[in-house]
C-alpha positions, -999 to 999 in steps of 0.1 A, spaced: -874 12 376 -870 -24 387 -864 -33 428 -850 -64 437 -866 -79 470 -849 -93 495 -856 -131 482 -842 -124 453 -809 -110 466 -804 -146 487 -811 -158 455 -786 -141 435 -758 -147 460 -764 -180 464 -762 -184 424 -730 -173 431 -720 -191 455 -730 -220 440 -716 -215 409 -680 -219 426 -672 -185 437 -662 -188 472 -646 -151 483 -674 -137 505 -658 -102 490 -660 -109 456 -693 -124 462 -709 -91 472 -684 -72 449 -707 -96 418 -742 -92 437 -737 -56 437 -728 -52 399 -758 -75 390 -784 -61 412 -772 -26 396 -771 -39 362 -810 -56 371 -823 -25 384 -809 0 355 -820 -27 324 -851 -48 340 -885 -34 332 -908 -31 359 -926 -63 355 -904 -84 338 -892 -115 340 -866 -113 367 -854 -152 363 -849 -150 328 -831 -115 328 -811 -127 353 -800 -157 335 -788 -138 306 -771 -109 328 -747 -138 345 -733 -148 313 -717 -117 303 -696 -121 335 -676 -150 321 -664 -170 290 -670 -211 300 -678 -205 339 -686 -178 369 -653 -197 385 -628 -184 368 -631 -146 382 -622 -159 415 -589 -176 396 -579 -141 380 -589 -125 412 -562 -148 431 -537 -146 403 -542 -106 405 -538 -108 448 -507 -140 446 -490 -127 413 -491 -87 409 -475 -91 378 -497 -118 363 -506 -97 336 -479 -81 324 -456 -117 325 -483 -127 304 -483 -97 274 -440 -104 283 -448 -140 269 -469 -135 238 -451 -107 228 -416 -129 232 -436 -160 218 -447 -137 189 -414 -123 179 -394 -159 185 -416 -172 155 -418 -144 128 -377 -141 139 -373 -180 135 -394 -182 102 -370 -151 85 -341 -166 96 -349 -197 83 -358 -183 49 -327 -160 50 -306 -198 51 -326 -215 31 -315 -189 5 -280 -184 16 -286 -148 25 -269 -129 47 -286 -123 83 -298 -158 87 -275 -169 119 -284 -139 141 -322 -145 130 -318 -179 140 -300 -172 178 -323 -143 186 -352 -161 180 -340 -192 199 -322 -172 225 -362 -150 227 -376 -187 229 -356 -203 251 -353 -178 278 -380 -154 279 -413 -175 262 -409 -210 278 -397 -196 310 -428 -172 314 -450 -197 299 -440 -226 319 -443 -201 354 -474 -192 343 -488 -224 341 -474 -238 372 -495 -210 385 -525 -223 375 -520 -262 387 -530 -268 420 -518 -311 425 -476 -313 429 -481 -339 404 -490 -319 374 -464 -294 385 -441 -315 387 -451 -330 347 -447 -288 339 -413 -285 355 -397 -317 335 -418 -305 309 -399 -269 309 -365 -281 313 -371 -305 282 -386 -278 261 -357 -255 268 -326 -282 266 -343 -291 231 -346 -255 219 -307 -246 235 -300 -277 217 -311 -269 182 -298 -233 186 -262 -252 196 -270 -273 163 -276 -252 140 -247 -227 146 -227 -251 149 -216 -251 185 -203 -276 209 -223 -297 231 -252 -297 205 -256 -330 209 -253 -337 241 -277 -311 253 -305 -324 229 -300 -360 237 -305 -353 272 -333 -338 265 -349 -359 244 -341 -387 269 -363 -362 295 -386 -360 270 -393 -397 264 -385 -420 293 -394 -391 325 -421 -367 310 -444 -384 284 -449 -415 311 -456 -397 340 -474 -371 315 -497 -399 299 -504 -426 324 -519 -398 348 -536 -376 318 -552 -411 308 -569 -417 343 -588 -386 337 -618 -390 312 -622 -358 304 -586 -357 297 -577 -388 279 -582 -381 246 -558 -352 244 -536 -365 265 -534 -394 239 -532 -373 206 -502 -351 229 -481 -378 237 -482 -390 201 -471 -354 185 -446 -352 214 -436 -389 202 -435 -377 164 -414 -344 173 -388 -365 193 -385 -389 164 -378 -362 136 -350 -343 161 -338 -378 166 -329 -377 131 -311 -348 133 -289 -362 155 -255 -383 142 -248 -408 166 -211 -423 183 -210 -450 150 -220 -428 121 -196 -405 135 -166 -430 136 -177 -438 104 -170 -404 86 -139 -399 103 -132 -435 90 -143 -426 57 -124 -390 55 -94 -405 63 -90 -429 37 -104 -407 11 -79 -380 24 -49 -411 22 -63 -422 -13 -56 -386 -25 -23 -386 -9 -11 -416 -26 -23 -407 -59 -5 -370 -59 29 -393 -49 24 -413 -78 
């Protein structure tokens, strides 16, 4: 059986320490599970360095860091965990919903509109909610909380929008042109001239803000402005006169 010297427990801990894990408890809460795991696997003259090396990595995915970030979301938010399965499971259900619902009016069925509004209702309420808190979590500058609170209240406008539009409701349009005017003159600025300042940001922040561009654009489309409006009404009223006239005649 392997036993760790004294030396190498300094060394260990300040690994960790200098690896960006900062709790003295969960420090010793980590030496103590890899001193144990050391002394159980390591032969009795092997190499302790290397062994080590490998042994660290099983404790995270990208770095030792982010055990002390579940740690405080576990100690700040009790019910990180279960907001999260809340938010894939409402995420998960808001897209097979939508995609049936879609099919079912694509093909005239019956079924399609409460498809459509429990889906959108599940999305706009429940999934962007949950997913926007949940990120604002994570942020630590006011700044990119902020981009995730105008972010959140665009997302949901637009998706209360398109459930307004698609059933045929009032205020459709007004809700998603106020959104989209969030969208395009108060997020993506703010969300792209600080995302490009960043290097190690600036590519997807660039490739973001041009799908967020695109997906404005297409709803755009969707939308029949004050003049096209006026337009049809125009246009149904004469046609309506025209057929007037000719059942006199």
């Amino acid at each position: 059986m392997y036993r760790i010297s004294d030396q190498q427990i300094d060394f260990i801990l300040n690994d960790i320490s200098a690896r960006g894990v900062e709790m003295e408890s969960l420090q010793q809460n980590l030496l103590d599970h890899i001193c144990c795991i050391i002394e159980q696997k390591l032969e009795e003259n092997g190499d302790f360095e290397r062994f080590y090396s490998q042994a660290i990595t099983t404790f995270y995915k990208e770095n030792l860091k982010e055990i002390e970030v579940e740690t405080n979301h576990l100690l700040i938010h009790k019910n990180y965990y279960a907001m999260k399965k809340i938010m894939l499971y409402s995420g998960t259900f808001s897209a097979i919903v939508l995609s049936f619902g879609i099919m079912l009016k694509f093909m005239h069925w019956p079924g399609a509109g409460i498809c459509i509004q429990l889906s959108l209702l599940s999305l706009s309420l429940i999934f962007l909610p949950l997913l926007f808190t949940l990120k604002i979590k994570e942020k630590q500058q006011n700044t990119e909380k902020l981009i995730l609170v105008i972010g959140a209240i665009s997302a949901i406008l637009i998706s209360i929008g398109v459930l307004f539009k698609v059933m045929h409701w009032p205020w459709a349009n007004m809700m998603t042109s106020a959104s989209l005017l969030i969208m395009l003159f108060v997020f993506l600025p703010v969300y792209f001239f600080t995302g490009i300042r960043n290097p190690q940001t600036k590519v997807n922040t660039m490739v973001s803000s041009i799908l967020l561009l695109c997906a404005c654009g297409l709803i755009l489309t969707l939308i029949r402005i004050p003049a096209t409006t006026r337009y049809q009404h125009v246009e149904d009223t004469s046609y309506f006169l025209r057929n007037e006239q000719i059942l006199e005649k």
